[in-house]
N, CA, C and O atoms as CSV, one atom per row, in Angstrom:
chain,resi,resn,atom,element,x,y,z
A,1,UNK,N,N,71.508,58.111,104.902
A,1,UNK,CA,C,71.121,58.237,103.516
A,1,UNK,C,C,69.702,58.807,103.435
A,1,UNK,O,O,68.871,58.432,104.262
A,2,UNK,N,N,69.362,59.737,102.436
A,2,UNK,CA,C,68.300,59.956,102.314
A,2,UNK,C,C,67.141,59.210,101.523
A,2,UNK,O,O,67.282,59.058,100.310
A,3,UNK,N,N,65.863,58.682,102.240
A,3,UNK,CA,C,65.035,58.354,101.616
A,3,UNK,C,C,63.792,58.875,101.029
A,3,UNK,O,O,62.989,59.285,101.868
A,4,UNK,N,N,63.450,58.958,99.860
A,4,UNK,CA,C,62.476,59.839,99.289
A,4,UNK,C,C,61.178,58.736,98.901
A,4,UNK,O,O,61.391,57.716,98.246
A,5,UNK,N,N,60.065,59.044,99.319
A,5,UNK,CA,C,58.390,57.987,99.140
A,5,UNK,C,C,58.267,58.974,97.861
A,5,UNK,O,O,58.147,60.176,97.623
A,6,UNK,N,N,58.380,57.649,97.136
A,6,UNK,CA,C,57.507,58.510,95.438
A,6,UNK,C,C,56.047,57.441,95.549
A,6,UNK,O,O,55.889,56.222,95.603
A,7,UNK,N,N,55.205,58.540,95.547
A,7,UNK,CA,C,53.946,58.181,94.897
A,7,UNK,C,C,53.599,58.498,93.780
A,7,UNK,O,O,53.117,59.601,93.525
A,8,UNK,N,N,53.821,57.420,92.781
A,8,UNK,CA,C,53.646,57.373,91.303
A,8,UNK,C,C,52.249,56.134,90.845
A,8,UNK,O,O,52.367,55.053,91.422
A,9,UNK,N,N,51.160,56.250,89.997
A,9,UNK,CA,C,50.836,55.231,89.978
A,9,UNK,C,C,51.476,54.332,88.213
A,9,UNK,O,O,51.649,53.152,87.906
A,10,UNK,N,N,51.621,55.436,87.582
A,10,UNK,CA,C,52.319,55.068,86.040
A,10,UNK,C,C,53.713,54.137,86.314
A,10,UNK,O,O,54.319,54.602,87.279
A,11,UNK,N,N,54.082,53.487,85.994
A,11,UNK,CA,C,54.734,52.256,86.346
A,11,UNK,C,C,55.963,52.958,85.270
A,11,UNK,O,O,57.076,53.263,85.699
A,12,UNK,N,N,55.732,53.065,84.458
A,12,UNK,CA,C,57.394,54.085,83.585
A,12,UNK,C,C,57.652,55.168,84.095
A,12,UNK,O,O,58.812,55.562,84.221
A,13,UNK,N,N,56.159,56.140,84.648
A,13,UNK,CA,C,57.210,57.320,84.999
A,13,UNK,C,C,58.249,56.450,86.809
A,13,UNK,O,O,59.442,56.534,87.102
A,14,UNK,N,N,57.026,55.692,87.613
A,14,UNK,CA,C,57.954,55.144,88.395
A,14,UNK,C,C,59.400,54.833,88.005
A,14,UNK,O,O,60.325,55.394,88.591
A,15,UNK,N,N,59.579,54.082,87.173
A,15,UNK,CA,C,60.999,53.319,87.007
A,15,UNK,C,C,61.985,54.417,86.388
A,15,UNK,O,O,63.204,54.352,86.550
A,16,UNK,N,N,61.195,55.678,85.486
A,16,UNK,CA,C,62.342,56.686,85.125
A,16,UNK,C,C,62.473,57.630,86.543
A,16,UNK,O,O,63.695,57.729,86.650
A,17,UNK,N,N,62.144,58.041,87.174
A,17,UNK,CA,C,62.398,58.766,88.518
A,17,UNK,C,C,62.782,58.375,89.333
A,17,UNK,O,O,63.264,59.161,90.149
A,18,UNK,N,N,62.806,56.970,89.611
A,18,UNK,CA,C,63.323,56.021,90.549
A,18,UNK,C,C,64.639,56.126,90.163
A,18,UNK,O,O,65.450,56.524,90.999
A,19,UNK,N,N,65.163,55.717,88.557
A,19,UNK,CA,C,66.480,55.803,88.029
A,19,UNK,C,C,67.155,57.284,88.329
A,19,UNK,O,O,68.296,57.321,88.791
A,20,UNK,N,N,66.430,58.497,88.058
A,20,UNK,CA,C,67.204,59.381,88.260
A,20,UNK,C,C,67.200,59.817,89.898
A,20,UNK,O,O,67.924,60.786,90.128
A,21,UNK,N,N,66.470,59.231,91.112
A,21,UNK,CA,C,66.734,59.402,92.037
A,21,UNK,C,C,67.895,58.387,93.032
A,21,UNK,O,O,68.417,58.651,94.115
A,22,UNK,N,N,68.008,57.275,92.235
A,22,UNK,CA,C,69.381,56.448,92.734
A,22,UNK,C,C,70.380,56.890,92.277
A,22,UNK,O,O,71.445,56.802,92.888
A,23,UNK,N,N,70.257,57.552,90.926
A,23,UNK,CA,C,71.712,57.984,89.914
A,23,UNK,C,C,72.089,59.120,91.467
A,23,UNK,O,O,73.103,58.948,92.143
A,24,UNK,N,N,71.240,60.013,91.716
A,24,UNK,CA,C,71.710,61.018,92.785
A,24,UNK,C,C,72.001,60.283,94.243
A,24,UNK,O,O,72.003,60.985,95.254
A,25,UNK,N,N,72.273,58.710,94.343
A,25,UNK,CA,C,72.377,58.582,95.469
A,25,UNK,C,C,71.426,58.206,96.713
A,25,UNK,O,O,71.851,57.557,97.669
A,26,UNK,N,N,69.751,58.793,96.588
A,26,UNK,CA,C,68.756,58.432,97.447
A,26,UNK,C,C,68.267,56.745,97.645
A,26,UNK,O,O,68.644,55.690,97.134
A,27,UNK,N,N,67.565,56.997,98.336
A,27,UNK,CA,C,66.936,55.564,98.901
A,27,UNK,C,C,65.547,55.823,98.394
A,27,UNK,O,O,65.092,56.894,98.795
A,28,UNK,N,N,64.478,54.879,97.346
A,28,UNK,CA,C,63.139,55.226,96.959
A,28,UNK,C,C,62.733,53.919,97.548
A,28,UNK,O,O,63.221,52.802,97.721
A,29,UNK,N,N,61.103,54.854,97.887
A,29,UNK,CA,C,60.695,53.800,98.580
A,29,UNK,C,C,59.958,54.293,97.363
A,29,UNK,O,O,60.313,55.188,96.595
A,30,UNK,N,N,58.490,53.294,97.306
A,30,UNK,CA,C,57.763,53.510,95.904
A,30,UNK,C,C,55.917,53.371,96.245
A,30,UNK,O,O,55.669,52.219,96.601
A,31,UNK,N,N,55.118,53.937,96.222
A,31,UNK,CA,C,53.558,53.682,96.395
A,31,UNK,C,C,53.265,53.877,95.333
A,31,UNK,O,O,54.023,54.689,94.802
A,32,UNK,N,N,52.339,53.449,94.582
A,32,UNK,CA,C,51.121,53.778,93.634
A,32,UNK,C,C,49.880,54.324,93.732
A,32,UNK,O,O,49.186,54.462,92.725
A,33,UNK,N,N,49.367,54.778,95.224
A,33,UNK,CA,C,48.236,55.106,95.410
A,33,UNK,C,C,48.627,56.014,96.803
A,33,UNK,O,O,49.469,55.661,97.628
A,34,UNK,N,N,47.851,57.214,96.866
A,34,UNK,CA,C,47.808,57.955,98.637
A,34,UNK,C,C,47.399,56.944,99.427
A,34,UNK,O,O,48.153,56.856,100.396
A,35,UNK,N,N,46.297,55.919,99.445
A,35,UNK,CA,C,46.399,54.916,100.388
A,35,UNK,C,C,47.496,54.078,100.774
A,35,UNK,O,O,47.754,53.735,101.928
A,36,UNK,N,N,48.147,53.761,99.700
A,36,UNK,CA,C,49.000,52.760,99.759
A,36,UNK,C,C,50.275,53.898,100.799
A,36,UNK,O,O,50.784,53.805,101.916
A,37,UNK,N,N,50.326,54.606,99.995
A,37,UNK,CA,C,51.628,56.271,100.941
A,37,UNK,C,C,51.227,56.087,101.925
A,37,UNK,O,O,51.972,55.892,102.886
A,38,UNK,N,N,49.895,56.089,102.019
A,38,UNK,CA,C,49.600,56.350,104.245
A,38,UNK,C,C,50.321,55.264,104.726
A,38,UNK,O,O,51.372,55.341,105.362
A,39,UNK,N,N,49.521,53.891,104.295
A,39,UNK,CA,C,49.620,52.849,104.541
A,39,UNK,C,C,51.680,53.177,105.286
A,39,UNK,O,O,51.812,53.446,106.480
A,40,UNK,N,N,52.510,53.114,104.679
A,40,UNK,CA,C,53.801,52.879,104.126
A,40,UNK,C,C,54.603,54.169,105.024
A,40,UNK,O,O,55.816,54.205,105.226
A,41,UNK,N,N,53.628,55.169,105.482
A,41,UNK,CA,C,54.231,56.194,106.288
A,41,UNK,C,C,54.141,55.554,107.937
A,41,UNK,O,O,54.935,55.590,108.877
A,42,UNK,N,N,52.800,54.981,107.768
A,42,UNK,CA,C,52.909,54.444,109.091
A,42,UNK,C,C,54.025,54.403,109.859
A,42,UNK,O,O,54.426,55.038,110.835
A,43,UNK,N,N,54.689,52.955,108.779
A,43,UNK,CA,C,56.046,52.411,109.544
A,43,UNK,C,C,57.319,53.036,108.936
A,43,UNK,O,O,58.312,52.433,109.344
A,44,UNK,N,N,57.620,54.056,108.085
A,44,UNK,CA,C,58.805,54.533,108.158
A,44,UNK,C,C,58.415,56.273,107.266
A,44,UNK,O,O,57.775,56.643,106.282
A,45,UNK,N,N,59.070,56.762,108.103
A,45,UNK,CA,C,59.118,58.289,107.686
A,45,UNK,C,C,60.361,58.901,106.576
A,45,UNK,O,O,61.544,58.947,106.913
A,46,UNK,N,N,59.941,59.283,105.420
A,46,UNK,CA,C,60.601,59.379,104.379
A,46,UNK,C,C,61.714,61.186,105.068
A,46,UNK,O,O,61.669,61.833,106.114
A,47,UNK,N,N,62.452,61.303,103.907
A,47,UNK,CA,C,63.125,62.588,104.100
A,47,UNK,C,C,62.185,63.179,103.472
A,47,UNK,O,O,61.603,64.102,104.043
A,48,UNK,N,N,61.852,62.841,102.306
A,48,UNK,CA,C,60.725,63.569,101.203
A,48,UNK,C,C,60.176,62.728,100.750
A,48,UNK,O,O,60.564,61.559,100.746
A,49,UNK,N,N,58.709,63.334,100.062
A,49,UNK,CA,C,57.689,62.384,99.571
A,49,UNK,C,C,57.621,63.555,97.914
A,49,UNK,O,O,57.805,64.744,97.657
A,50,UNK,N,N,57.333,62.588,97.339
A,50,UNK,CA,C,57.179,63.192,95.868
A,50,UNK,C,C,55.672,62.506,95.600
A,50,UNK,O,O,55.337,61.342,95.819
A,51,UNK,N,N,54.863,63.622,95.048
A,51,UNK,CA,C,53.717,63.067,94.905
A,51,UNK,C,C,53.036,63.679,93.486
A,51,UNK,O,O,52.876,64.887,93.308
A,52,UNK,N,N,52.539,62.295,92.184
A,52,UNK,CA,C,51.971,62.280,91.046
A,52,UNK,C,C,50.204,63.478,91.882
A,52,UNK,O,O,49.778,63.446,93.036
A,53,UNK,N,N,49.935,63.910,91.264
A,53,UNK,CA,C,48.666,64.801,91.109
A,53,UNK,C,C,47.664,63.903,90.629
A,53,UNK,O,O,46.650,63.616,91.265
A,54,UNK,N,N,47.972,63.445,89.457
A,54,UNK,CA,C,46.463,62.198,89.497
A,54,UNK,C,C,46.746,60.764,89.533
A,54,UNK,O,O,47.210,60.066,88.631
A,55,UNK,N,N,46.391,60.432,90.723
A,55,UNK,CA,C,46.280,59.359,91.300
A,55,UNK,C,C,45.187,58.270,91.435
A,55,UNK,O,O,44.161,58.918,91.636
A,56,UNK,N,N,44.924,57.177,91.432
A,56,UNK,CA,C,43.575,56.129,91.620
A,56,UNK,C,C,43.186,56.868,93.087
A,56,UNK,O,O,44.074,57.266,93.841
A,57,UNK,N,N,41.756,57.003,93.397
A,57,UNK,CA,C,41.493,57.254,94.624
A,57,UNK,C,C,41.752,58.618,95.016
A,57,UNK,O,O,41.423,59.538,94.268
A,58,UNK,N,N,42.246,58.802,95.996
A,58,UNK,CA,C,42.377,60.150,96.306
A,58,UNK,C,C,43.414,60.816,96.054
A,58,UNK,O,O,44.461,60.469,96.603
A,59,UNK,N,N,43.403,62.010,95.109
A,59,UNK,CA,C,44.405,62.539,94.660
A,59,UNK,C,C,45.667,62.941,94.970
A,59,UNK,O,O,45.546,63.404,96.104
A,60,UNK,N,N,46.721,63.034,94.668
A,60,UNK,CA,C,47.978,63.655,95.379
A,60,UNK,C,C,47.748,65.023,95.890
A,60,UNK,O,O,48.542,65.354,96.772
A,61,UNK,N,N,46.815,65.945,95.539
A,61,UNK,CA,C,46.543,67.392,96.057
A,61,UNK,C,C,45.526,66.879,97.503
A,61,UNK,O,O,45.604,67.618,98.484
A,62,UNK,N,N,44.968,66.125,97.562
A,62,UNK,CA,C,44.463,65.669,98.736
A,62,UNK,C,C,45.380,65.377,100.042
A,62,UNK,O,O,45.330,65.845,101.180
A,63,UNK,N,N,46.437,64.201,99.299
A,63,UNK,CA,C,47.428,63.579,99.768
A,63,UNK,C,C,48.773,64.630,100.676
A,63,UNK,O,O,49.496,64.428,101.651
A,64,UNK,N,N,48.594,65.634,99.831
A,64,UNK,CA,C,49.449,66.573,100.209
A,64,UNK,C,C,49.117,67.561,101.694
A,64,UNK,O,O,49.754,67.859,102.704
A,65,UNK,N,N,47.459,67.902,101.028
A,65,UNK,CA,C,46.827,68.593,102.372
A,65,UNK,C,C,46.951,67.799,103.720
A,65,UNK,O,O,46.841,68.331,104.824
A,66,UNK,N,N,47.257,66.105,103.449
A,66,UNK,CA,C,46.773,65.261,104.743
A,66,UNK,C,C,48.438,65.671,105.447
A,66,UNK,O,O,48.730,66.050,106.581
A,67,UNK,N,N,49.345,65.395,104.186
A,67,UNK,CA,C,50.026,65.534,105.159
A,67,UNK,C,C,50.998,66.574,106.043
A,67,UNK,O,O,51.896,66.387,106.864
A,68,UNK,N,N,50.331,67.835,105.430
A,68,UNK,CA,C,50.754,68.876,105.367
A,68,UNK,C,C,49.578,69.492,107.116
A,68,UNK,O,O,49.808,70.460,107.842
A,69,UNK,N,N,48.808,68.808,107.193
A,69,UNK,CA,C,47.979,69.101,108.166
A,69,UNK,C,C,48.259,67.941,109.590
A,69,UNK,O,O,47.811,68.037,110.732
A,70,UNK,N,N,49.029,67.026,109.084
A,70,UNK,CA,C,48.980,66.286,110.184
A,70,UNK,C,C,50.649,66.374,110.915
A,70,UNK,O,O,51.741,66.405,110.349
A,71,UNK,N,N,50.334,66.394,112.235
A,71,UNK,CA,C,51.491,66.867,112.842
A,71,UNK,C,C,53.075,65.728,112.641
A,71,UNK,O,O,54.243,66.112,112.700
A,72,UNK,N,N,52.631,64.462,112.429
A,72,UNK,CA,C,53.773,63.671,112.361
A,72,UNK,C,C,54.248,63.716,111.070
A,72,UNK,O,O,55.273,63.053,110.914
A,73,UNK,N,N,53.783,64.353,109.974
A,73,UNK,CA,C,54.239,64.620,108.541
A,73,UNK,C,C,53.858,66.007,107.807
A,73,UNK,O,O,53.700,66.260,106.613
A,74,UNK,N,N,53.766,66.843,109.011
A,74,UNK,CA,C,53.622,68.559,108.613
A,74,UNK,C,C,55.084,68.854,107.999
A,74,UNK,O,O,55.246,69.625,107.053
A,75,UNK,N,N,56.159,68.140,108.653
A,75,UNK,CA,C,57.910,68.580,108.781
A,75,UNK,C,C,58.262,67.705,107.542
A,75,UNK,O,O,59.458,67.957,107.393
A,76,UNK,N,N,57.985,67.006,106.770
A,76,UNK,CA,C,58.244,66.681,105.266
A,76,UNK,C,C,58.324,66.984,103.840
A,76,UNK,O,O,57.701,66.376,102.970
A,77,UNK,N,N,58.929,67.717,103.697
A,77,UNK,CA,C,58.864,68.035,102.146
A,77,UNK,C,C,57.961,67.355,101.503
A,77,UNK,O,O,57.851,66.181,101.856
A,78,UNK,N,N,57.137,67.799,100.497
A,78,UNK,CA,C,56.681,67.347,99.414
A,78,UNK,C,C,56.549,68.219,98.734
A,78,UNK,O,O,56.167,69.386,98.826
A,79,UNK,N,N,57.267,66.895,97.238
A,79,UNK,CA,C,57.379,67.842,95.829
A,79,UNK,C,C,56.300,67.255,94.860
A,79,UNK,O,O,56.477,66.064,94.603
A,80,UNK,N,N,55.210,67.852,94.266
A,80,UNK,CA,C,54.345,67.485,93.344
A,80,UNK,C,C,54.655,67.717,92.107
A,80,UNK,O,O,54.960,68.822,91.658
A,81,UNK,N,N,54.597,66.752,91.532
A,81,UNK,CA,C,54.972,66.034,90.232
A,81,UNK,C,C,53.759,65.722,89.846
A,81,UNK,O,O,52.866,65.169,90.488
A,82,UNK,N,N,53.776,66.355,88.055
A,82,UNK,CA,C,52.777,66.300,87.410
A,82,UNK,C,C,52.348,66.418,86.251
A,82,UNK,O,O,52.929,67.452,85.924
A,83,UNK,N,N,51.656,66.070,85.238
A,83,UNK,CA,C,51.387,66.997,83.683
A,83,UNK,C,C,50.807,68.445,83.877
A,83,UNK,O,O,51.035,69.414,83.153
A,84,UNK,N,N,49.934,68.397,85.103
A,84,UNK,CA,C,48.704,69.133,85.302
A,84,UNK,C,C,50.281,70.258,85.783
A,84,UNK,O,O,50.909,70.095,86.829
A,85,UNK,N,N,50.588,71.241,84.809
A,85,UNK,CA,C,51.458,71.543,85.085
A,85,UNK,C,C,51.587,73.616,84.795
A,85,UNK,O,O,52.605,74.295,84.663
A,86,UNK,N,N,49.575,74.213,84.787
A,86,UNK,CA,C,49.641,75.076,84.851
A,86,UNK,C,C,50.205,75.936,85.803
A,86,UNK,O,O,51.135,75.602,86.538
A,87,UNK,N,N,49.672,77.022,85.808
A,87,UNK,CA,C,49.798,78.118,86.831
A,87,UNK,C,C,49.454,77.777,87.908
A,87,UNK,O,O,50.116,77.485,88.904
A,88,UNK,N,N,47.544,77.830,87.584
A,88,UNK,CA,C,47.027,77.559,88.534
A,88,UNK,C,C,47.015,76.405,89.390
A,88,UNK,O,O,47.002,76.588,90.607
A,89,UNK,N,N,47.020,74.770,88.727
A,89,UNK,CA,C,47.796,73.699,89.460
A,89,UNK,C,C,49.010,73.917,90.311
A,89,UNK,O,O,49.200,72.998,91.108
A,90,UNK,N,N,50.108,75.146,90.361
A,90,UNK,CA,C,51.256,75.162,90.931
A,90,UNK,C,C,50.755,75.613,92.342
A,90,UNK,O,O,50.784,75.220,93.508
A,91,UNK,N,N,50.193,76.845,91.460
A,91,UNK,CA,C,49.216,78.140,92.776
A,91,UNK,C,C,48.637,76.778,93.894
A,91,UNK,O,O,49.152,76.577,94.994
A,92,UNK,N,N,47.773,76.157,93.466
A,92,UNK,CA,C,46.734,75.207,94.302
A,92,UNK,C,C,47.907,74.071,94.883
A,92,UNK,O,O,47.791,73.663,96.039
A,93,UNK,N,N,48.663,73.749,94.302
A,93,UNK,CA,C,49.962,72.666,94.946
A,93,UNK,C,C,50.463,73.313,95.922
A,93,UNK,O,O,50.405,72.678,96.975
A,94,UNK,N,N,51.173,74.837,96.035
A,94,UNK,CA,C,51.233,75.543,96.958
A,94,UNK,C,C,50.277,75.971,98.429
A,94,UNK,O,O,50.552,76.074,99.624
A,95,UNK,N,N,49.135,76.131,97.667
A,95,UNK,CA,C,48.413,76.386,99.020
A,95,UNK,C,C,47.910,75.410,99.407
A,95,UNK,O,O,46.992,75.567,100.212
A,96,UNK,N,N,48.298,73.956,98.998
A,96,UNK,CA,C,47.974,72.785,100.410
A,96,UNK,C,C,49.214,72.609,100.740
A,96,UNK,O,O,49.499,71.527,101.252
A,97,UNK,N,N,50.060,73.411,100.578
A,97,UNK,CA,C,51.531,73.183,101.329
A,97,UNK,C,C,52.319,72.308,100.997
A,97,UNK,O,O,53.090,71.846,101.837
A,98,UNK,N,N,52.322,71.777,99.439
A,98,UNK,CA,C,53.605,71.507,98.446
A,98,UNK,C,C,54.732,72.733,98.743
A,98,UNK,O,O,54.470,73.926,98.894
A,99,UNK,N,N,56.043,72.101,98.782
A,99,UNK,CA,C,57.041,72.808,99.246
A,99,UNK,C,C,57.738,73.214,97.261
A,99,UNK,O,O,58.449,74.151,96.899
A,100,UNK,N,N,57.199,72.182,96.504
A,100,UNK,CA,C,57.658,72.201,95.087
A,100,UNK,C,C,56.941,71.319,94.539
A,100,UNK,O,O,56.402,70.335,95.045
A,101,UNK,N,N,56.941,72.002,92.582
A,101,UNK,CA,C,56.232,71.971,92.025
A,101,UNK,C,C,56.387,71.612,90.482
A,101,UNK,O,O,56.049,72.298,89.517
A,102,UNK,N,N,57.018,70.290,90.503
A,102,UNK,CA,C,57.524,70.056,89.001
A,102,UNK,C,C,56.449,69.164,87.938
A,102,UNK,O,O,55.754,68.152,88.027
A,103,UNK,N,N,56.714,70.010,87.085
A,103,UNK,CA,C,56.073,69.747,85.823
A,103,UNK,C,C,56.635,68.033,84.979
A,103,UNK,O,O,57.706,67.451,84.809
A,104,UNK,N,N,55.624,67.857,84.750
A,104,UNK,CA,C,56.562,66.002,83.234
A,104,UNK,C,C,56.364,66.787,82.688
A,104,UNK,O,O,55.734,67.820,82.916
A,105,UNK,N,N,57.279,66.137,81.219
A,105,UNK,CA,C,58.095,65.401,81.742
A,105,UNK,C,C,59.682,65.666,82.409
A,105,UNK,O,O,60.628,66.227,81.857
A,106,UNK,N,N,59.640,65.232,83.394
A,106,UNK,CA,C,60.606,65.778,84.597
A,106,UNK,C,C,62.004,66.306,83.831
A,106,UNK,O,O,62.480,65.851,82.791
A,107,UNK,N,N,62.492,67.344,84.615
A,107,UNK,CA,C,63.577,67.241,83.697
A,107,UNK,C,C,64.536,66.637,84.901
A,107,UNK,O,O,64.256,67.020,86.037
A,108,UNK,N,N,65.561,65.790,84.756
A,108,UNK,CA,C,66.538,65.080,85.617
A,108,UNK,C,C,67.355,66.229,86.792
A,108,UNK,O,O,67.380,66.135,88.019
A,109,UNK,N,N,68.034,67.393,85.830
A,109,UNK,CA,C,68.308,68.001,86.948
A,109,UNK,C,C,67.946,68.621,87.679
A,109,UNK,O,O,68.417,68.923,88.775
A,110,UNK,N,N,66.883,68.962,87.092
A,110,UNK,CA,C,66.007,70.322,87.859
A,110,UNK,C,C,65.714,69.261,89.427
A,110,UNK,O,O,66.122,69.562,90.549
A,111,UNK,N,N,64.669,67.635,88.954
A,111,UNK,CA,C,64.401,66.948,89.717
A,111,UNK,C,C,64.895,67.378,91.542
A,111,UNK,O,O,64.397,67.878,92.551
A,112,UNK,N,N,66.673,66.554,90.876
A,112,UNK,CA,C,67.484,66.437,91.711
A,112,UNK,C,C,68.307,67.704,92.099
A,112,UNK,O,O,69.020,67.414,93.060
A,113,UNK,N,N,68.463,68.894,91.744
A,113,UNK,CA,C,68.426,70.064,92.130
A,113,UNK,C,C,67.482,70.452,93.671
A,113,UNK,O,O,67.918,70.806,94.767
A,114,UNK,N,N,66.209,70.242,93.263
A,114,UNK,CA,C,64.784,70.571,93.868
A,114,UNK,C,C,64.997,69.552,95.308
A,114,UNK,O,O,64.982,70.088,96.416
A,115,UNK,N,N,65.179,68.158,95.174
A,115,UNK,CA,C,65.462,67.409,96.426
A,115,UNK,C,C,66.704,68.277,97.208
A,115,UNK,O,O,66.400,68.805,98.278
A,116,UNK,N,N,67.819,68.406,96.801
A,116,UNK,CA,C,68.776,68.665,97.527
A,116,UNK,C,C,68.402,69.807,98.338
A,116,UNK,O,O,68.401,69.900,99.565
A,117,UNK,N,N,67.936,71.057,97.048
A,117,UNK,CA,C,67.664,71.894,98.422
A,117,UNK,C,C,66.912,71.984,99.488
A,117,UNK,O,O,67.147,72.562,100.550
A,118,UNK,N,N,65.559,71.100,98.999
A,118,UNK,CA,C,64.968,71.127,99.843
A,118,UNK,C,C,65.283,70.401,101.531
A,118,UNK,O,O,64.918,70.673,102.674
A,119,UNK,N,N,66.180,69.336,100.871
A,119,UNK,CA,C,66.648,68.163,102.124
A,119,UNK,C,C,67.718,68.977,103.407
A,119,UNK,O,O,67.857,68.934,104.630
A,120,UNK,N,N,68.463,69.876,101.927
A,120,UNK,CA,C,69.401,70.419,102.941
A,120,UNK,C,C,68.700,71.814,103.791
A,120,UNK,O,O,69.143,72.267,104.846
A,121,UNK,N,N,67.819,72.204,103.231
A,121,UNK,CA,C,67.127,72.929,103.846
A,121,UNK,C,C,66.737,72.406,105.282
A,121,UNK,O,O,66.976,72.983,106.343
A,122,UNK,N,N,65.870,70.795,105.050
A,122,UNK,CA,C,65.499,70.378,106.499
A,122,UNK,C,C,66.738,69.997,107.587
A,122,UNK,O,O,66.658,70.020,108.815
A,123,UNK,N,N,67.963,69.624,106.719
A,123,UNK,CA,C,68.975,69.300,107.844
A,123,UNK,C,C,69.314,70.802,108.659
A,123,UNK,O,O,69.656,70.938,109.834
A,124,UNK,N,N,69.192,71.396,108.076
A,124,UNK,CA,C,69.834,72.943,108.638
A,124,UNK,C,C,69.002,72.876,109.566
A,124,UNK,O,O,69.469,72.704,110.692
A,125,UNK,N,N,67.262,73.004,109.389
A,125,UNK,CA,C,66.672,73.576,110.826
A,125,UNK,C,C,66.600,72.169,111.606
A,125,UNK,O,O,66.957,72.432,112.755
A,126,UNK,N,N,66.393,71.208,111.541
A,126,UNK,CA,C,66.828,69.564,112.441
A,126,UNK,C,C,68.384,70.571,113.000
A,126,UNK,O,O,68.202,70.998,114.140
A,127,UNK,N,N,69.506,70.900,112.524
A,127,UNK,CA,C,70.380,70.986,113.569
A,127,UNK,C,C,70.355,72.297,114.247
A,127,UNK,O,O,70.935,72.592,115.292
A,128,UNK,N,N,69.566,73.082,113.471
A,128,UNK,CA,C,69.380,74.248,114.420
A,128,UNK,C,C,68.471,74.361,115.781
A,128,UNK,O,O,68.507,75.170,116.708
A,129,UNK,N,N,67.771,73.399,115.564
A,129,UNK,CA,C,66.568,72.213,116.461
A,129,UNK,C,C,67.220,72.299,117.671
A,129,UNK,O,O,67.073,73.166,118.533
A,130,UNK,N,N,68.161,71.067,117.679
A,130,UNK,CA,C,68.972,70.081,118.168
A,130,UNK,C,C,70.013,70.954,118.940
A,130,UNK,O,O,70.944,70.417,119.541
């Protein structure tokens, strides 16, 4: 089963994304803070991480560069989720190596559209790996 780390710190958008990511079937794990995400990657490695842009502490565009730079979570999708939902926020989500870039308020399918391909994207090269 696939599990997706949402880092949300808004406690409604948590519980509405959480809902539309079980309606599709996933496993959510849930942080409120990039510390708390590190913390929580430690001991289990998500399929994907979805990450809020403003966050307590260090931002999800931070959050993204860490893990986009570090070798045990370079191979993870992350999709940034956000209001901050210009151009240029997409542009800058991109070049710390956000794989995707959705705007609130979320729309449900697009959401779950955006996971699939991306997931099935990683199973393809994992078995082309292998």
């Amino acid at each position: 089963m696939t599990t997706v780390l949402l880092v949300e710190d808004s406690l409604t958008e948590t519980q509405v994304l959480t809902s539309y990511l079980k309606q599709a079937g996933l496993t959510v794990v849930t942080a409120i803070s990039s510390e708390e995400a590190q913390l929580k990657l430690q001991f289990q490695t998500p399929d994907l991480v979805i990450i809020d842009v403003i966050l307590p502490g260090q931002s999800g565009f931070e959050l993204c560069r860490e893990l986009k730079t570090n070798a045990n979570t370079q191979g993870i999708p992350v999709v940034m989720c956000s209001t901050k939902g210009t151009e240029a926020d997409k542009l800058w989500g991109s070049m710390l190596g956000a794989d995707a870039y959705i705007p609130k308020p979320v729309n449900h399918q697009h959401l779950v559209q955006t996971i699939q391909q991306l997931t099935s994207q990683l199973q393809y090269w994992r078995r082309k790996i292998t």
